[in-house]
mmCIF file of the N, C-alpha and C atoms, coordinates in Angstrom:
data_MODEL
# 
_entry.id   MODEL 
# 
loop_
_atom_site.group_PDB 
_atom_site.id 
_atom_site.type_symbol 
_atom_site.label_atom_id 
_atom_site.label_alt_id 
_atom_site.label_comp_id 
_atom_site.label_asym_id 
_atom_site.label_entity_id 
_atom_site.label_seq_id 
_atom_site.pdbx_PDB_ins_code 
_atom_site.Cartn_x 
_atom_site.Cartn_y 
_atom_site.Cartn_z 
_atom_site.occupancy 
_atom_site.B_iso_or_equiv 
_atom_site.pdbx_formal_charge 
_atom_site.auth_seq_id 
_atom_site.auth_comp_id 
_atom_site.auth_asym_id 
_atom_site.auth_atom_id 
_atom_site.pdbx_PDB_model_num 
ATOM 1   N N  . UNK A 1 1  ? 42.772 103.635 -79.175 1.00 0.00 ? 1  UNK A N  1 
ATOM 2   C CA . UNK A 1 1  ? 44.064 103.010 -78.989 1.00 0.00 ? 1  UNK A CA 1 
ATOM 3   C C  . UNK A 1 1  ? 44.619 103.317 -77.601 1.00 0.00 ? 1  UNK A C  1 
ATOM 4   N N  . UNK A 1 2  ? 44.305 104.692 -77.171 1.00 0.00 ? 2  UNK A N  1 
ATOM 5   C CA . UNK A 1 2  ? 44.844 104.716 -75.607 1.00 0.00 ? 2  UNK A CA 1 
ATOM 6   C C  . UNK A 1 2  ? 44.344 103.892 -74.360 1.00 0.00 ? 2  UNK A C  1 
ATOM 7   N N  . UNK A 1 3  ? 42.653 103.569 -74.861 1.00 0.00 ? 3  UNK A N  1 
ATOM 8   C CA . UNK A 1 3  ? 42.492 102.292 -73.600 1.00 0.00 ? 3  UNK A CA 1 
ATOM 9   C C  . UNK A 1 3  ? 42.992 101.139 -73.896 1.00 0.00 ? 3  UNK A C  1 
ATOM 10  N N  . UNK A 1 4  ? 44.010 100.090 -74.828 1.00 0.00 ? 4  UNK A N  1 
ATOM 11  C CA . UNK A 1 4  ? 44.612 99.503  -74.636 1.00 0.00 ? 4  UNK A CA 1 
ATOM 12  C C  . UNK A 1 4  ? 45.776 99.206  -73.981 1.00 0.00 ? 4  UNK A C  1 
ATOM 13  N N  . UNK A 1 5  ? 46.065 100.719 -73.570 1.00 0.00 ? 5  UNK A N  1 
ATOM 14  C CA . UNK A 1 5  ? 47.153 100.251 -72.729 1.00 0.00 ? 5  UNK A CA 1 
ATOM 15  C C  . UNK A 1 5  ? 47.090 100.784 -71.078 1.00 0.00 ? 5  UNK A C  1 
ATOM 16  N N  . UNK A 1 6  ? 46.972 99.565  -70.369 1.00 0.00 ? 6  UNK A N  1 
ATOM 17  C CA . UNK A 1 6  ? 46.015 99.277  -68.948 1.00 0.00 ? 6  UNK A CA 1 
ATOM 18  C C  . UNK A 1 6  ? 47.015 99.468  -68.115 1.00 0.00 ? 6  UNK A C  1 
ATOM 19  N N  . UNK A 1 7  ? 47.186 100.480 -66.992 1.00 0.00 ? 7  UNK A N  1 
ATOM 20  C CA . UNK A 1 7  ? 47.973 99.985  -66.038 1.00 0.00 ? 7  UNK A CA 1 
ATOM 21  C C  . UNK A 1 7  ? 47.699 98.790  -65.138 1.00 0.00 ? 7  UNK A C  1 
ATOM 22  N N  . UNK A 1 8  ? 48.142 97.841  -65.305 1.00 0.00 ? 8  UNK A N  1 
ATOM 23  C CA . UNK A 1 8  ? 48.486 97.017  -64.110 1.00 0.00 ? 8  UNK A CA 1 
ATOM 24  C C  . UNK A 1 8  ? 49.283 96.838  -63.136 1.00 0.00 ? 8  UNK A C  1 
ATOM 25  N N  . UNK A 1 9  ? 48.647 96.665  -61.883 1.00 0.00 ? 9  UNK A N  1 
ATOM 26  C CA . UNK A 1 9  ? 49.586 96.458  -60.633 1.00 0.00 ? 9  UNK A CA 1 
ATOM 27  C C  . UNK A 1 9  ? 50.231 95.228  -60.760 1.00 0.00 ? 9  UNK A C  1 
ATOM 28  N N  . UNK A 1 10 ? 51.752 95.622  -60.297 1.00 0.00 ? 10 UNK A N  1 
ATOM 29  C CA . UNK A 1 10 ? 52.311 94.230  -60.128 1.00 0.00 ? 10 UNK A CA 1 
ATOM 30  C C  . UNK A 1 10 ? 51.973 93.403  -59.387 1.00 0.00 ? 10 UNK A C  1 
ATOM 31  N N  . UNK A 1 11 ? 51.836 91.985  -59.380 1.00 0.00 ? 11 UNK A N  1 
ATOM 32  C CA . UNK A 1 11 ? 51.518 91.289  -58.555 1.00 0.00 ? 11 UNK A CA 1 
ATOM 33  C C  . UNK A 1 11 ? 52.147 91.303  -57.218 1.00 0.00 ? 11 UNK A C  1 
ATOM 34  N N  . UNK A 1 12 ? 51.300 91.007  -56.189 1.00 0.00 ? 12 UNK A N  1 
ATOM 35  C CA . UNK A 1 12 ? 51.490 91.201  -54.796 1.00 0.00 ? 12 UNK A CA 1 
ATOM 36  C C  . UNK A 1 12 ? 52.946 89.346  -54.233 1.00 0.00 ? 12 UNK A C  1 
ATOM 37  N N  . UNK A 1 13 ? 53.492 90.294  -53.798 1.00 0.00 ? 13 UNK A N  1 
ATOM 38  C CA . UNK A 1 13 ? 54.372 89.175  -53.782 1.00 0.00 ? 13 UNK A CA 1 
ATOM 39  C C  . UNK A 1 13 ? 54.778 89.278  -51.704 1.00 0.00 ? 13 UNK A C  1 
ATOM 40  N N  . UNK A 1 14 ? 55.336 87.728  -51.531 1.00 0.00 ? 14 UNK A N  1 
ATOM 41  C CA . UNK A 1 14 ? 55.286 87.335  -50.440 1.00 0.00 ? 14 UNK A CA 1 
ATOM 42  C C  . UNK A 1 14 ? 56.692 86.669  -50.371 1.00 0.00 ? 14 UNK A C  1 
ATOM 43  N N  . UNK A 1 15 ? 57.694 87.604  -49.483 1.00 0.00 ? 15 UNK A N  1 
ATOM 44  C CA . UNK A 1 15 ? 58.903 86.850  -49.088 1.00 0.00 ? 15 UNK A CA 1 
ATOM 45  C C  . UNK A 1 15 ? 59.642 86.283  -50.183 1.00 0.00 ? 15 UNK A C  1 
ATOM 46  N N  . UNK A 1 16 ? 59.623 87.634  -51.060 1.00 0.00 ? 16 UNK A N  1 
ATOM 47  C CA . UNK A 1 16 ? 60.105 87.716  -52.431 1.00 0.00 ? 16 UNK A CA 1 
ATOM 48  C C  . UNK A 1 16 ? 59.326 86.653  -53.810 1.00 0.00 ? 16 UNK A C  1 
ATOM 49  N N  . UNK A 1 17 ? 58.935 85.880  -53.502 1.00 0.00 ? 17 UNK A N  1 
ATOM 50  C CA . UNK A 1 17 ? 57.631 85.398  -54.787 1.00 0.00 ? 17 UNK A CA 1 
ATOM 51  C C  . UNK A 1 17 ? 56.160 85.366  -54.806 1.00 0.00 ? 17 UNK A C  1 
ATOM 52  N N  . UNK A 1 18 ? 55.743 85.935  -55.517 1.00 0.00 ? 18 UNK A N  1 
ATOM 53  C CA . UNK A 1 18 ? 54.543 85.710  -55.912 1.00 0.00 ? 18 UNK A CA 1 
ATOM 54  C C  . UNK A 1 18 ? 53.633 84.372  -55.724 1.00 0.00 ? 18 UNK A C  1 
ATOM 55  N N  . UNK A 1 19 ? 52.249 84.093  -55.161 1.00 0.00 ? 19 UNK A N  1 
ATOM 56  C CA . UNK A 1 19 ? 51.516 83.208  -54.805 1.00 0.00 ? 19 UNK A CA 1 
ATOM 57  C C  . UNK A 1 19 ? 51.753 81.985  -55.615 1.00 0.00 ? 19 UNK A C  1 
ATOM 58  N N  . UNK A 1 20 ? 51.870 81.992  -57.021 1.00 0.00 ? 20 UNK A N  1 
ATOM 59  C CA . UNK A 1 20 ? 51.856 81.204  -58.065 1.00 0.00 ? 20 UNK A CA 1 
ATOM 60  C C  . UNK A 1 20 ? 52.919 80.566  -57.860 1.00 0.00 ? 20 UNK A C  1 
ATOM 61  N N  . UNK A 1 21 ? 54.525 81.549  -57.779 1.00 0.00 ? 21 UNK A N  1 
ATOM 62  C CA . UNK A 1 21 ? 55.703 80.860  -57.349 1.00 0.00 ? 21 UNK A CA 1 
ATOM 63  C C  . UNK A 1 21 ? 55.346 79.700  -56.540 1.00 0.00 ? 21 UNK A C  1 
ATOM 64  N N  . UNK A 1 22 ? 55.245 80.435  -54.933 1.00 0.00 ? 22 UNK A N  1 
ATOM 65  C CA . UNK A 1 22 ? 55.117 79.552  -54.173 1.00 0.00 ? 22 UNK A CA 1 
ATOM 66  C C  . UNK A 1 22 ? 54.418 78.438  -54.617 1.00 0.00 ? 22 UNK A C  1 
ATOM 67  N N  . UNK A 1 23 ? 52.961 78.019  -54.780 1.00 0.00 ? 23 UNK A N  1 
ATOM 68  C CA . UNK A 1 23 ? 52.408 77.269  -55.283 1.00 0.00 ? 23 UNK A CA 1 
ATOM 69  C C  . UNK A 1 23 ? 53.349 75.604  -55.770 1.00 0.00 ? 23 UNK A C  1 
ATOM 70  N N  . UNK A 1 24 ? 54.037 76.958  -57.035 1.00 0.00 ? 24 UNK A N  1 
ATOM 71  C CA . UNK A 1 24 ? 54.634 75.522  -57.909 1.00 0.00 ? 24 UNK A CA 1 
ATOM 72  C C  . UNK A 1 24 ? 56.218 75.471  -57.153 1.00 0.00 ? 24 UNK A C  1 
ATOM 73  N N  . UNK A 1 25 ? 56.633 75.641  -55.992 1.00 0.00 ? 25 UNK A N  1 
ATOM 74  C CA . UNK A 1 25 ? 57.772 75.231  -54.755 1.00 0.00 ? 25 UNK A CA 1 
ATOM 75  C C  . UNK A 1 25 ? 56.472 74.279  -54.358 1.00 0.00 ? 25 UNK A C  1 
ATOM 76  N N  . UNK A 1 26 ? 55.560 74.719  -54.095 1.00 0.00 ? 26 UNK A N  1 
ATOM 77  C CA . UNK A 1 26 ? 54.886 73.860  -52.539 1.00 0.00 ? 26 UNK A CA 1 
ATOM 78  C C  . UNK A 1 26 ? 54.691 72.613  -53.536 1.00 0.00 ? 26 UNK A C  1 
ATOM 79  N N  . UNK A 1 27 ? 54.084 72.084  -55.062 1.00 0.00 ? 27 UNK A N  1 
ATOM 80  C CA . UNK A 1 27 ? 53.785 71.310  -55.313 1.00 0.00 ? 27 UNK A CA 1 
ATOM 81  C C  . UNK A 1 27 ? 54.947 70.482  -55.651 1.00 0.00 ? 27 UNK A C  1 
ATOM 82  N N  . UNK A 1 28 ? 56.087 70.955  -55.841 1.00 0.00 ? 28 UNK A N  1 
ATOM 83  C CA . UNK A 1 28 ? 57.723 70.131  -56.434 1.00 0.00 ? 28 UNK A CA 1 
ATOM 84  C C  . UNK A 1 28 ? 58.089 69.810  -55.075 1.00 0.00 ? 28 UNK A C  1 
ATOM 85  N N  . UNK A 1 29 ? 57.527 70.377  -53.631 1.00 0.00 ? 29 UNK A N  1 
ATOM 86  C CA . UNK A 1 29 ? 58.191 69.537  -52.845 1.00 0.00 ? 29 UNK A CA 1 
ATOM 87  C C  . UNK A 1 29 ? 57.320 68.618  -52.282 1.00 0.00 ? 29 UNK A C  1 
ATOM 88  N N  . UNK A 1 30 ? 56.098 69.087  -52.186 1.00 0.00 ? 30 UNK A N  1 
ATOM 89  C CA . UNK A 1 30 ? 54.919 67.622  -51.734 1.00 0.00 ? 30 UNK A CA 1 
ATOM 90  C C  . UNK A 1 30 ? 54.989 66.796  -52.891 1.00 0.00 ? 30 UNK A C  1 
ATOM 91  N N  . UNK A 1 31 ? 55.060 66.493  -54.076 1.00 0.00 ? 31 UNK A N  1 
ATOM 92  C CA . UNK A 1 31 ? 55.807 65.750  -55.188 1.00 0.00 ? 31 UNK A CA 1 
ATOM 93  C C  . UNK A 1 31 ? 56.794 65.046  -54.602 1.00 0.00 ? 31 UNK A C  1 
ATOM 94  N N  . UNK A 1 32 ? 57.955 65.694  -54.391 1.00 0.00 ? 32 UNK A N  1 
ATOM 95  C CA . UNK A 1 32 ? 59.561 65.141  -54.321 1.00 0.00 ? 32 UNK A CA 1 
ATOM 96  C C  . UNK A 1 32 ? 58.743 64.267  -52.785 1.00 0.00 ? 32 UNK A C  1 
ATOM 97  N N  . UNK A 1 33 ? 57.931 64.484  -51.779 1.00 0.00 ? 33 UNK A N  1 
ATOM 98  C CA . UNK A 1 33 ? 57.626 64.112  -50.420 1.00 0.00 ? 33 UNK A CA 1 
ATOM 99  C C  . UNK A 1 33 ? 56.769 62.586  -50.690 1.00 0.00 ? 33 UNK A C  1 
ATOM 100 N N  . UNK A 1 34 ? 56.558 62.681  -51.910 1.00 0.00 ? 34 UNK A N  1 
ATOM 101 C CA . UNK A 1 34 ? 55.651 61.272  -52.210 1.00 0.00 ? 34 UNK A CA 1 
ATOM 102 C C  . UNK A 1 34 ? 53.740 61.438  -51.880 1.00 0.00 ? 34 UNK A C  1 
ATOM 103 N N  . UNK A 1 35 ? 53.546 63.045  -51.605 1.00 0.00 ? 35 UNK A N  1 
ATOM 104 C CA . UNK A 1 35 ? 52.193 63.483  -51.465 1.00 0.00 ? 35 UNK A CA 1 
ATOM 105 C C  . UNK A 1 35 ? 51.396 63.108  -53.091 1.00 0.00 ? 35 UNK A C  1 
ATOM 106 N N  . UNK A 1 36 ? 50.508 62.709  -52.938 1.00 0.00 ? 36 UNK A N  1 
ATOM 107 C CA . UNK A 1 36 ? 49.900 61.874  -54.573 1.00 0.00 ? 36 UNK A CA 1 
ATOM 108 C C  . UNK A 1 36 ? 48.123 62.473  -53.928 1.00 0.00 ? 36 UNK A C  1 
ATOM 109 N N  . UNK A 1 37 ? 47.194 62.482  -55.036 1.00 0.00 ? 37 UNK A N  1 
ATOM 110 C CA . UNK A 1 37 ? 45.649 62.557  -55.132 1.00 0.00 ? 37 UNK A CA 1 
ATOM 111 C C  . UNK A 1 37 ? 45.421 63.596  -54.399 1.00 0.00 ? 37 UNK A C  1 
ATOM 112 N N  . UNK A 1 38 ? 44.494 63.473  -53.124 1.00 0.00 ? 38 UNK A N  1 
ATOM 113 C CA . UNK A 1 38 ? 43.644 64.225  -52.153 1.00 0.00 ? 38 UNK A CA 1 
ATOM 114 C C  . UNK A 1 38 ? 44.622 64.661  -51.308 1.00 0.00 ? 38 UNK A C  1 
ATOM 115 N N  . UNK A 1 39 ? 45.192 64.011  -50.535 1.00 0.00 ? 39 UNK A N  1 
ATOM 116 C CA . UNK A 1 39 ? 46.458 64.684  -49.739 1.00 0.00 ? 39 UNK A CA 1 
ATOM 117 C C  . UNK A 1 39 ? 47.129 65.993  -50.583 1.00 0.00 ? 39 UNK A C  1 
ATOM 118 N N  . UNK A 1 40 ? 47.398 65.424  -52.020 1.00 0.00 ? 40 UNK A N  1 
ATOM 119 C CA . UNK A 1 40 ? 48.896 65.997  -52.158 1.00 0.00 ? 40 UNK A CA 1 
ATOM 120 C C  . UNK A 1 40 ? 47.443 67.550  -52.545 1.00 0.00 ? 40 UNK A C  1 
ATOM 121 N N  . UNK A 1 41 ? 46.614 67.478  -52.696 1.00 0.00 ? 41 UNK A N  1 
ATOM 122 C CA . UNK A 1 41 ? 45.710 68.772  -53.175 1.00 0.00 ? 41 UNK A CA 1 
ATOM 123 C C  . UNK A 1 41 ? 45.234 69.238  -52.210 1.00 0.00 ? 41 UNK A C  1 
ATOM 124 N N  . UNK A 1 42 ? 45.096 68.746  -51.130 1.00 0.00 ? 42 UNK A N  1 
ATOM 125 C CA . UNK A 1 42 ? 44.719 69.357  -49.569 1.00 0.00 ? 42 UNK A CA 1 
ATOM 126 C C  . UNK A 1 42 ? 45.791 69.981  -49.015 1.00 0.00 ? 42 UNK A C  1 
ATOM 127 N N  . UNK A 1 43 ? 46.881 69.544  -49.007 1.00 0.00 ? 43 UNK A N  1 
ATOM 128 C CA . UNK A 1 43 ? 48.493 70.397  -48.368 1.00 0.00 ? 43 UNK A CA 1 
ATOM 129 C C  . UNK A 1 43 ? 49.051 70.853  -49.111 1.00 0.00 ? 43 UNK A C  1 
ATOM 130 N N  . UNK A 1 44 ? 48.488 70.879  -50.102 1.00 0.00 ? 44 UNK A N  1 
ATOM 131 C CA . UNK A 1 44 ? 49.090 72.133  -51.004 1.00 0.00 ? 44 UNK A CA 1 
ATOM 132 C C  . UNK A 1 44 ? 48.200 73.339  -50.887 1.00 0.00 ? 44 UNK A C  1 
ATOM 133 N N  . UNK A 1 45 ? 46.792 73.135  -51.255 1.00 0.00 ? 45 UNK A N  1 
ATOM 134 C CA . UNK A 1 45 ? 46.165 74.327  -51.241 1.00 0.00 ? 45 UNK A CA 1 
ATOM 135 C C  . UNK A 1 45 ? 45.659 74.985  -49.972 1.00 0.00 ? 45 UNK A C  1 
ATOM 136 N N  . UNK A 1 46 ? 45.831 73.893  -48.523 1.00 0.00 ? 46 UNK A N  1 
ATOM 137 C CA . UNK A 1 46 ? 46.169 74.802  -47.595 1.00 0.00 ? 46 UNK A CA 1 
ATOM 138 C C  . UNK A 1 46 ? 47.638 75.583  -47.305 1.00 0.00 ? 46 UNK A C  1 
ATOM 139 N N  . UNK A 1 47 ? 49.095 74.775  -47.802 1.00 0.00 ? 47 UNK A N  1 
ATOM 140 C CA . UNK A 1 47 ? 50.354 75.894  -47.757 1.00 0.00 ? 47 UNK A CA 1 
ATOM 141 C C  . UNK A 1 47 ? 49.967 77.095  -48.240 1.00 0.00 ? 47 UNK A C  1 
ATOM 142 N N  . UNK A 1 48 ? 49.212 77.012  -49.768 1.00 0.00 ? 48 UNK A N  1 
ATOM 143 C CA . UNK A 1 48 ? 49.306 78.538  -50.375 1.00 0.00 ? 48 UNK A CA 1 
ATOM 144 C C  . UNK A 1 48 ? 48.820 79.003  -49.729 1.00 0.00 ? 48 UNK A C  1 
ATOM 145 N N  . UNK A 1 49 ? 47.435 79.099  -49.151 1.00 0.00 ? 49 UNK A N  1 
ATOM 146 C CA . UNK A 1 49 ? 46.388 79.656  -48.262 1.00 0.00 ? 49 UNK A CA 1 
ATOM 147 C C  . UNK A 1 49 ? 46.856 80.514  -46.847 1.00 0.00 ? 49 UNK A C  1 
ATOM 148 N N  . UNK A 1 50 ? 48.064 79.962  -46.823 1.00 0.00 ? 50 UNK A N  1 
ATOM 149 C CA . UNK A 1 50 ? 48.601 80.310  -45.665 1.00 0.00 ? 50 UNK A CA 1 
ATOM 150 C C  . UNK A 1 50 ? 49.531 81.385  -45.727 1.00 0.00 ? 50 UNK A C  1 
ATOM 151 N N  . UNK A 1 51 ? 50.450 81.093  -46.825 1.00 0.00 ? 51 UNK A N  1 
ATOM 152 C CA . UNK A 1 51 ? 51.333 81.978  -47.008 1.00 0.00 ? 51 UNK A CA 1 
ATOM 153 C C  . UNK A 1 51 ? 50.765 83.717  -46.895 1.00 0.00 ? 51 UNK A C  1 
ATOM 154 N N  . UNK A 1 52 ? 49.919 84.256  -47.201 1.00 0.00 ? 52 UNK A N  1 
ATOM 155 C CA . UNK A 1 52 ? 49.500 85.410  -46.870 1.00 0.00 ? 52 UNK A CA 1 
ATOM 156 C C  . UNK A 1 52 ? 49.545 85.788  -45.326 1.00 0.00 ? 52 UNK A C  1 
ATOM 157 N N  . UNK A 1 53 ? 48.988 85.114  -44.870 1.00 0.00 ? 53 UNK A N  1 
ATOM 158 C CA . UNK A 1 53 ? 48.865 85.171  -42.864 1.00 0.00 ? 53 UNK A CA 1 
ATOM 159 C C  . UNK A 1 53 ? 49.968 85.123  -42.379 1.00 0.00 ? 53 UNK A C  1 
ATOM 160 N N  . UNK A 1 54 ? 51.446 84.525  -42.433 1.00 0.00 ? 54 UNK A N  1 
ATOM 161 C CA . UNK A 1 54 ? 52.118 84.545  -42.213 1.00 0.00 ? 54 UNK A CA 1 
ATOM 162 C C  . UNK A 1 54 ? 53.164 85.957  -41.642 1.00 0.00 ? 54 UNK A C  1 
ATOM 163 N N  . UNK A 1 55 ? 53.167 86.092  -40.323 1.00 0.00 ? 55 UNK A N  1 
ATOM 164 C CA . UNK A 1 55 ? 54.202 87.310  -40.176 1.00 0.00 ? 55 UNK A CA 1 
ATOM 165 C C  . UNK A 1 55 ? 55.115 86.994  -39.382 1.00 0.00 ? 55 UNK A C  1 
ATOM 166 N N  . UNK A 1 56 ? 56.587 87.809  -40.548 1.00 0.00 ? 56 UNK A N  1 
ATOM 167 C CA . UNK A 1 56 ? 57.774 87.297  -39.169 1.00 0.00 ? 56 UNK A CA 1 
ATOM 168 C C  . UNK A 1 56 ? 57.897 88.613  -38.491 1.00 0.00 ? 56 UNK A C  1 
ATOM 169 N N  . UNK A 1 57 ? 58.183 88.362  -37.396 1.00 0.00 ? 57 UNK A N  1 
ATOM 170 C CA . UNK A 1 57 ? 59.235 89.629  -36.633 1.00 0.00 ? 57 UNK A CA 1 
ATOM 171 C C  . UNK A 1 57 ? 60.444 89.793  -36.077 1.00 0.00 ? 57 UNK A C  1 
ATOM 172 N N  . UNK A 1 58 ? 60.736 90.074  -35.488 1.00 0.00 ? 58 UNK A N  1 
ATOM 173 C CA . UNK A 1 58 ? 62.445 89.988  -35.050 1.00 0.00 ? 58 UNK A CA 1 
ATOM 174 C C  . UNK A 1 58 ? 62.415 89.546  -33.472 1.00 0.00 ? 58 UNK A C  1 
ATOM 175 N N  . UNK A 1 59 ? 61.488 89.305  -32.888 1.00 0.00 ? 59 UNK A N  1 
ATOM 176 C CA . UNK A 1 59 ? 61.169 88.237  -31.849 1.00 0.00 ? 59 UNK A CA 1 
ATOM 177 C C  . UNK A 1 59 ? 61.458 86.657  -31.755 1.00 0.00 ? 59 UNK A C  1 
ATOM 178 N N  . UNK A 1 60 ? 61.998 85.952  -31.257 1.00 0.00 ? 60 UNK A N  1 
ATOM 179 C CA . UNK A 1 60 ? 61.818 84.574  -31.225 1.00 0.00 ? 60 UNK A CA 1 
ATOM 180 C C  . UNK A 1 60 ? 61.553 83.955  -30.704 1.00 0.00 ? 60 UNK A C  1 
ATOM 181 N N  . UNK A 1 61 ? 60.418 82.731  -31.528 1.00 0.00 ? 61 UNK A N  1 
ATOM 182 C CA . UNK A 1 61 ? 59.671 82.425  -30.283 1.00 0.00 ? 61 UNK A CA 1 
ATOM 183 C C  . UNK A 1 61 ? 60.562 80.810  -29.952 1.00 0.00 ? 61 UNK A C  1 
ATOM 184 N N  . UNK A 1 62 ? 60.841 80.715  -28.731 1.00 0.00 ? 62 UNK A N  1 
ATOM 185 C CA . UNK A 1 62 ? 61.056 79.423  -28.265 1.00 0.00 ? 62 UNK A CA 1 
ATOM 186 C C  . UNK A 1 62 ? 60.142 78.598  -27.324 1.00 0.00 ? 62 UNK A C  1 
# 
């Protein structure tokens, strides 16, 4: 009975949500954008893809 209970790490989260979050933002707004088929599955699953790489700093770039 004691190996049923597993620690798990919380999920790794990015600019306060989790990958999945983002995901279903990125697909309600390429949706709401009129993105449909191959497009709307190509710019979506490159946004998520991205979101990890992403770093801000307190620099700005102009």
């Amino acid at each position: 009975m004691a190996n049923e209970a597993v620690d798990q790490a919380p999920e790794k989260t990015y600019f306060g949500l989790t990958l999945a979050q983002h995901a279903e933002r990125i697909r309600k707004l390429a949706t709401e954008r009129g993105l449909t088929g191959e497009v709307f599955d190509r710019v979506t699953a490159k946004a998520v893809a991205m979101i990890p790489t992403i770093r801000l700093n307190d620099n700005t770039q102009r």
